[in-house]
C-alpha positions in Angstrom: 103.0 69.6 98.7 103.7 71.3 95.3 103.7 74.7 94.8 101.1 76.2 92.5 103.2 78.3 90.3 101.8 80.7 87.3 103.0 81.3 84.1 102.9 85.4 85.3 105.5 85.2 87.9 108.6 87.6 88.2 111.6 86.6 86.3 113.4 88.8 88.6 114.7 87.5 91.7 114.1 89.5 94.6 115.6 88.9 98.3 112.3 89.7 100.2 111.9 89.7 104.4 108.3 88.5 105.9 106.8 90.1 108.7 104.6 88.2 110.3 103.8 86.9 113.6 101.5 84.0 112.6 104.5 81.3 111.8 102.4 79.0 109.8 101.8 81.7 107.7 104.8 83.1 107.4 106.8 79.1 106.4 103.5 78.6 103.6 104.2 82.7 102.2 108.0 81.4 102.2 107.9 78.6 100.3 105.3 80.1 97.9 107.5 83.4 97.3 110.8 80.8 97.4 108.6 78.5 94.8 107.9 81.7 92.3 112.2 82.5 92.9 113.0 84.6 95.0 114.8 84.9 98.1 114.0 84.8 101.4 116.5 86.2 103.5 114.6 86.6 107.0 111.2 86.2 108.7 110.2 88.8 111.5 107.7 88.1 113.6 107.7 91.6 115.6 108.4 95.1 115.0 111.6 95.1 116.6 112.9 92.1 114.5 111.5 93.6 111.4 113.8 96.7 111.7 116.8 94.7 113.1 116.6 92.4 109.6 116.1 95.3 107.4 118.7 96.2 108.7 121.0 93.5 108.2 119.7 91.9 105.4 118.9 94.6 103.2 116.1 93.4 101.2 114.5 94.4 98.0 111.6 93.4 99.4 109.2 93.4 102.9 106.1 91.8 102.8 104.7 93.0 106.3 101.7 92.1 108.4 99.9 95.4 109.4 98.9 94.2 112.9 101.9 92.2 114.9 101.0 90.8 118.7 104.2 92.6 119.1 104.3 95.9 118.0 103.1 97.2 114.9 103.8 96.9 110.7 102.7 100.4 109.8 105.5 101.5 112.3 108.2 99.2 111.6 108.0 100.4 108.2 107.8 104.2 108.8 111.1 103.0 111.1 112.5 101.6 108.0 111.9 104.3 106.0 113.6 106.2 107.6 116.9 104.6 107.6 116.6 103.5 103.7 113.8 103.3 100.9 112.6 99.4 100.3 109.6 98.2 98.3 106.8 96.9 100.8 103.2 95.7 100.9 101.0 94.8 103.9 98.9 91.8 103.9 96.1 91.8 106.5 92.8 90.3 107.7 91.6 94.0 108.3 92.3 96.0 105.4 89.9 98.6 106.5 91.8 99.7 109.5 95.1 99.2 107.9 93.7 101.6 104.9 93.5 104.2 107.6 97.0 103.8 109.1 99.0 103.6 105.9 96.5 105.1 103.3 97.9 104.6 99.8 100.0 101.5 100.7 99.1 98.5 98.6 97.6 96.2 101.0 96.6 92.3 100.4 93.5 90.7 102.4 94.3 87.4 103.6 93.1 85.0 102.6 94.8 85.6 99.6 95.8 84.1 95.9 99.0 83.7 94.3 97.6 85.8 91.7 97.2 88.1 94.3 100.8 87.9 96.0 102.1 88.2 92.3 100.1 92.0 91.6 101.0 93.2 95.0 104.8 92.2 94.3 105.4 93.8 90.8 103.1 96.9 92.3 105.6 97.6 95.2 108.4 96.8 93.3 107.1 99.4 90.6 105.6 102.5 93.0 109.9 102.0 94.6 111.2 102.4 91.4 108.9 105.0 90.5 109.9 106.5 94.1 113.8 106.6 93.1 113.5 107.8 89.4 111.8 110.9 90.5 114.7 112.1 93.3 
């Protein structure tokens, strides 16, 4: 099946990690974020594994579901955090209780767009860069 790609995606090529523990889901956001050329260096699909990649792997990246049957995204995050800044997003089915976990993350609903995927990208990748200009 073709990928539907958009005139607005990122030149840049990022090396991204998914976390996400529905593995459907997680091969379709691969090949979409692989189709719009970027990297993806891992797939997590606990909290555990989504600090063990970050750490190996290093990513630009981490697209992270807030609410893993193992674990949670919200922590594996603050647990990454601490060890190194990285750009992240959550994508969700229950924004409202992830708003209250991490408020002021950017958070995707699923279902989502490309479109969608796209903002949420360049938004991360913006509020990190932001993040490191002002230390």
């Amino acid at each position: 099946m073709p990928l539907p790609l958009t005139d607005t995606a990122s030149t840049e090529c990022l090396r991204l990690i998914i976390v996400e523990d529905d593995a459907v889901l997680a091969e379709y956001l691969g090949e979409l974020l692989i189709g719009m050329g970027h990297d993806v260096c891992g797939i997590a699909a606990t909290e555990t594994e989504a600090v063990a990649k970050a750490e190996e792997f290093r990513p630009d990246l981490m697209i992270v579901d807030g609410q893993l049957r193992e674990g949670s995204g919200v922590s594996a995050m603050t647990r990454i955090l601490g060890r190194r800044d990285v750009a992240y997003f959550y994508v969700t089915g229950n924004p409202w209780s992830l708003r209250e976990q991490a408020p002021g993350a950017v958070i995707v609903t699923k279902p989502f767009r490309l479109r969608e995927l796209e903002r949420a990208i360049a938004g991360a990748v913006a509020s990190e860069r932001q993040r490191r200009s002002a230390l």
